[in-house]
N, C-alpha and C positions, 0 to 999 in steps of 0.2 A: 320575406313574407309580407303578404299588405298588409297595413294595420284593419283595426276588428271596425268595422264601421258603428257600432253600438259607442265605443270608446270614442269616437268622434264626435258621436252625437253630442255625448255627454258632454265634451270638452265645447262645443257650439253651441247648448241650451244653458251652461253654468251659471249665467247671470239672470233670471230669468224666475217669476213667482210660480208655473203652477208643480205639482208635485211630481215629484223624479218618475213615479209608477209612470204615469200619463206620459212622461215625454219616452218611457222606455217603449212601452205601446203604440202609441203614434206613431212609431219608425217601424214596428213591427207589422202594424197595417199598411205603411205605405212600401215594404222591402216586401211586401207579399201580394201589394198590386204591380210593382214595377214587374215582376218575375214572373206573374200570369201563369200561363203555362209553358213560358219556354224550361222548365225546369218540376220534374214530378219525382214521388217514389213510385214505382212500379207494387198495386198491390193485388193480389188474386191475377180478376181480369180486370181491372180497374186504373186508376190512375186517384196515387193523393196530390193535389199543387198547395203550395204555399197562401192561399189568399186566405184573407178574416174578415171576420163577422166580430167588430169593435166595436165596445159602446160604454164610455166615459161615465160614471155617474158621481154626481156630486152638487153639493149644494151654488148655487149666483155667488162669485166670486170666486170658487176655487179654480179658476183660470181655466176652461178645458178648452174654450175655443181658444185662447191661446195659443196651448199644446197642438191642435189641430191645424193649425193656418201653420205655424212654424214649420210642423212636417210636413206637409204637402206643400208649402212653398217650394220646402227645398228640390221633392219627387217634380213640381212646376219645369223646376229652373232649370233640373237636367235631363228635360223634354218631354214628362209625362203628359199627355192631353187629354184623354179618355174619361174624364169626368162628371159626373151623371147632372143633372139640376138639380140647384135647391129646394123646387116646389114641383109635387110630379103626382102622377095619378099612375094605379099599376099597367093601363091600357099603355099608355104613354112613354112610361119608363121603358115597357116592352118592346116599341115601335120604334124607340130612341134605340138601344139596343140592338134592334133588326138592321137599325140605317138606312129607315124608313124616313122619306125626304117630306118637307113642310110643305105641304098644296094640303087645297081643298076644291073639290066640285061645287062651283055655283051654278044655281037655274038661273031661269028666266029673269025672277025678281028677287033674285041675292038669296033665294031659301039655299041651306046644303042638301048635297043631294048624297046617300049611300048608297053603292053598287050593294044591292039585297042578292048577292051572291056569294058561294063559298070559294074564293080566291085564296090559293095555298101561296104564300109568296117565297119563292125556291131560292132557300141561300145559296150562296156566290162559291161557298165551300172556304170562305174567310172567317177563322175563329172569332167569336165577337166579345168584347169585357167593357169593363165601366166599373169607375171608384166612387163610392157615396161618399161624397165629405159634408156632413152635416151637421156640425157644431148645438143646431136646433133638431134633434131629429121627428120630432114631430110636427116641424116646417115642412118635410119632405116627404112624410107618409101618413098624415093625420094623424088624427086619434083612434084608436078603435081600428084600424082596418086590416080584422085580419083576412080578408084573401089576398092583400097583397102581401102580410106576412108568410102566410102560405106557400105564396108563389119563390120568397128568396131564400126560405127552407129548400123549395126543390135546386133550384140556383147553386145552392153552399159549395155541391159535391156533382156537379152534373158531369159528365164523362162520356158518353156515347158516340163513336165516328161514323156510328151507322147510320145516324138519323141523329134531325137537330131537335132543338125543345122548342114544341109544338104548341099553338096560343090560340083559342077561337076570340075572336074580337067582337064588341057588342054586335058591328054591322057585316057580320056575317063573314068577316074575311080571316085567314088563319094565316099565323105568322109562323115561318119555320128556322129558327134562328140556331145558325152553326158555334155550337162549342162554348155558349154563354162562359162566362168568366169573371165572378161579381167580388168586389169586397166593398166591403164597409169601417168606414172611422167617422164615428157618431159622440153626439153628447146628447145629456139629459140632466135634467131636476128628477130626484125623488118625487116632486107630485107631478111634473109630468110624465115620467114615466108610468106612472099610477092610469093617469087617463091614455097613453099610448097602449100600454098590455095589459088589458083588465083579465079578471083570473083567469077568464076560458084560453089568454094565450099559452098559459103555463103547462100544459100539457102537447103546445104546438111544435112541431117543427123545429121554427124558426128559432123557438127561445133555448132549444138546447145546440142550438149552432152560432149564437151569440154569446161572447164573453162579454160580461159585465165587470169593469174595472171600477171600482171605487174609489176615489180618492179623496181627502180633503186639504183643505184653503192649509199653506206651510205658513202664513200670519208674516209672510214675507214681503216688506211695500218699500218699491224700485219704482220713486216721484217720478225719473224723467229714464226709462229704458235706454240702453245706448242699443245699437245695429250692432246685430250676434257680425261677428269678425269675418270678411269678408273670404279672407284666406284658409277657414277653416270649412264656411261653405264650399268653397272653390275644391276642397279636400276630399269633402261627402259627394260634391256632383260626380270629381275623376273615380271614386271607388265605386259608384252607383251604374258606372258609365263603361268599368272593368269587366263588375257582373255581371252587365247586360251582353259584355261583348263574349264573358268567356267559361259562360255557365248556361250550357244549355242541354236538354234532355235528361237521362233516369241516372237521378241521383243513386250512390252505393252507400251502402250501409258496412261500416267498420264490422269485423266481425264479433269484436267485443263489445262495441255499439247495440247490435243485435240483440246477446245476450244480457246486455242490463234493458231492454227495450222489451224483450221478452217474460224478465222477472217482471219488470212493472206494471205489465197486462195484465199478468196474471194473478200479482198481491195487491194492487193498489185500490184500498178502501175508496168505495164510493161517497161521496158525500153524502153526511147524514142529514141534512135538508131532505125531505122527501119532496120539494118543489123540482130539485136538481138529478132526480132519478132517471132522465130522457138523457141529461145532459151527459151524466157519468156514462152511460153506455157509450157515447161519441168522445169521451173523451182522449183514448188513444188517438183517434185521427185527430184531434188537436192536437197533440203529442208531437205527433208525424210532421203536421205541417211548419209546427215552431222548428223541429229539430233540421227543415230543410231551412228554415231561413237564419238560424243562429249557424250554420254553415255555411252555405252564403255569405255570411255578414264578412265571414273568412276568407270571401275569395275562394271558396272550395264548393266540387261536389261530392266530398265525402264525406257523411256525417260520421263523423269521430265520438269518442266518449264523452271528452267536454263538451261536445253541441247538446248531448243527450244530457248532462246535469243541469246544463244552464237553460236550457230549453224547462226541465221540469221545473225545476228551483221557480222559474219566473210564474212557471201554470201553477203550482203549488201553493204560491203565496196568494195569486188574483184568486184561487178559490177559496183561502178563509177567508175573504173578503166581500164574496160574492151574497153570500146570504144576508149581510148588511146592504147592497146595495140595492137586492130585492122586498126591503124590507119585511113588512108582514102582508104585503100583497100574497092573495089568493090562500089566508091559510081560514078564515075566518067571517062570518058575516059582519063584523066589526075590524073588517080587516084595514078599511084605510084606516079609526080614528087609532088602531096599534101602530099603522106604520107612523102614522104624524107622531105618538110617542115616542117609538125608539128611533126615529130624526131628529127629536129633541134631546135626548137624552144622550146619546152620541156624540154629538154636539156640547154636551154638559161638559162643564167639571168638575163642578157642585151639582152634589143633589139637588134633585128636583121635587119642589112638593106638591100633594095633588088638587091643591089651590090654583096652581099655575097649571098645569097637566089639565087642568079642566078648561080654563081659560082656551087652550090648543084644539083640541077636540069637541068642545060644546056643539057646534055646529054638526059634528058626527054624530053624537050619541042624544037617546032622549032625557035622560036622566041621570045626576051625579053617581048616583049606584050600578049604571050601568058601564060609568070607567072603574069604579069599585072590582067588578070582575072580570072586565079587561086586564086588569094591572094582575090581578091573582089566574089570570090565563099568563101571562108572559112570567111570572115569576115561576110557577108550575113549570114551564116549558125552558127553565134556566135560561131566560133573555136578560132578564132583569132583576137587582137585587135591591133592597130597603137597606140604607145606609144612615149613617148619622155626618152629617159636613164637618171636618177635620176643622174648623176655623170656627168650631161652634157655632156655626148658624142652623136653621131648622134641621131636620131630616128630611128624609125624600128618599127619591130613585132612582135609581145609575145602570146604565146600560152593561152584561156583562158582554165581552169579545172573547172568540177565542184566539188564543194568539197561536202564530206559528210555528208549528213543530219543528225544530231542530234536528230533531233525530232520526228522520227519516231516509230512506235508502235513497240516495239519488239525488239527493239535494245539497247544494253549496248556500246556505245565506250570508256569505262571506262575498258573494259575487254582487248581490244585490248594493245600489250605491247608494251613496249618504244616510240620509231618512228617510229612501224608500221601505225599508223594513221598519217597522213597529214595534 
């Protein structure tokens, strides 16, 4: 039997500062770009593939571009090239994608010139994809822009052999582009994310087709990194390289498999965030797609009952996790100077007093009484509790978490590694 390529990773990133979530992630967007579509379930009339929509959140320092470069080095080394730019416009991104070639028409005296015609350009009938690796991801897609989020909402889950997805361009010409095939492995700051999805994206598309990993800094500092082990990479490229050669078309479903895949559609509480109510609706096809790639990971296409535990176990954990990563975007008209609290507070490990909590937010609010009932909104909404500092220093306020359920159907957090779990 081949070893679990996840088990490898691990044994390859060991030495290493950012947090275990982030590198289990990271493998999991890049095992779900590798795979594309040569490997689906078969659902309805549809097709689900393995790709993701990843996005790292954590404070400058908690390593995420690390995590990042690490795993797509490795997806680099054993031949991945399909990689989108760093800095792109949604016209652009699209036209890259098409395999639309770099000219432009010059006139007479260097002006451009656009054909003010409607030119359908008739793909070749060659599936098209591209991996966002964006360490900065609002390097890649502004701030604020949502029609391009828009546009890789429709992207996530696109499927149609009958016709490709259709693009009108500002000059008039239309892109028809065969079989798009997008993932994403991103990072973020809390306040840039704040200016990339301001509230109106939280009802979008796109944000319920993006998992938000949280993580933070493990306080772990490695002066002079050594080179992850040559022979271990050499490990992940051959298993990477197995998959590619002997994993292809409609994954089966174990028929026990089925049946715990079935309970969990149909009891699994949706997240009581109501930001997260788009997302909970999608989230079986998350389900779907982890549980084709922790199969995968096996060298198989049959997902077995263990792909279905470890597959939820992993989605189970990144969502009590989630509504700290979204902070208190879009709950509130004082919704940034809450989220700038509970990133401080989070952060804390002593109370926090509201001397210093003003000092944070002043530049949000007009008035000290107006974080007065800020702070009696997030404590009303059990975010936050008034504590006294164990070391006898002032009192203050301490963010509450909730932590992760154990006892849930379908979940191992015995699988989850080191200090990934909480």
């Amino acid at each position: 039997m081949a070893p679990d390529l996840f088990d490898l990773y691990f044994d390859y990133r060991k030495d290493t500062e950012p947090p275990v979530i982030f590198h289990r992630w990271a493998l999991t967007a890049c095992i779900g770009a590798w795979l594309g579509r040569q490997l689906w379930i078969p659902f309805g009339s549809a097709r689900i593939f393995p790709n993701q929509y990843v996005m790292f959140i954590g404070d400058p320092g908690s390593r995420k571009t690390t995590a990042i470069k690490m795993a797509t080095g490795v997806l680099r080394s054993a031949g991945y090239s399909t990689f989108s730019a760093q800095r792109t416009s949604k016209e652009k991104f699209l036209m890259d994608l098409a395999g639309e070639p770099e000219e432009q028409t010059k006139g007479k005296y260097g002006e451009e010139l656009l054909a003010n015609v409607n030119i359908l350009e008739t793909n070749d009938g060659t599936p098209r994809e591209v991996f966002v690796d964006a360490d900065e991801f609002n390097n890649f897609m502004g701030a604020g822009n949502l029609e391009f989020q828009s546009v890789l909402g429709e992207l996530w889950d696109w499927d149609n052999l009958d016709v490709g997805y259709r693009f009108r361009l500002k000059n008039s010409r239309s892109l028809d582009i065969c079989q798009p095939t997008i993932g994403i492995l991103a990072g973020n700051t809390p306040s840039n994310f704040a200016l990339c999805f301001p509230p109106a994206s939280i009802g979008q598309g796109f944000m319920s087709r993006l998992l938000l990993i949280q993580g933070e800094s493990t306080g772990r500092k490695i002066t002079f990194p050594e080179e992850p082990s040559a022979e271990l990479k050499e490990g992940l490229i051959r298993q990477l390289l197995l998959m590619k050669q002997r994993l292809h078309g409609k994954v089966i479903i174990h028929e026990e498999s089925r049946q715990m895949l079935d309970m969990i559609y149909k009891t699994w509480p949706d997240l009581e965030d109501l930001r997260f109510k788009h997302y909970s609706t999608r989230r079986f096809t998350h389900l779907l797609k982890l549980c084709t790639i922790y199969a995968a990971a096996r060298i198989s296409q049959v997902i077995e009952p263990i792909d279905v535990i470890r597959a939820n176990t992993v989605l189970a954990y990144a969502e009590t996790l989630m509504p700290k990563a979204l902070g208190e975007l879009g709950k509130s008209r004082s919704s940034e100077a809450a989220n700038k609290i509970m990133q401080a507070l989070f952060a804390a490990k002593v109370p926090v007093d509201v001397a210093h909590l003003w000092k944070i937010v002043r530049s949000d609010l007009e008035k000290p009484q107006d974080l007065t009932q800020v702070l009696a909104n997030l404590q009303y909404a059990d975010q936050i509790v008034h504590s006294k500092s164990e070391t006898g220093g002032p009192s203050g306020y301490l963010a509450k978490t909730k932590g992760f359920d154990r006892k849930v159907m379908y979940v191992d957090y015995s699988y989850l590694k080191g200090k990934e779990l909480s």
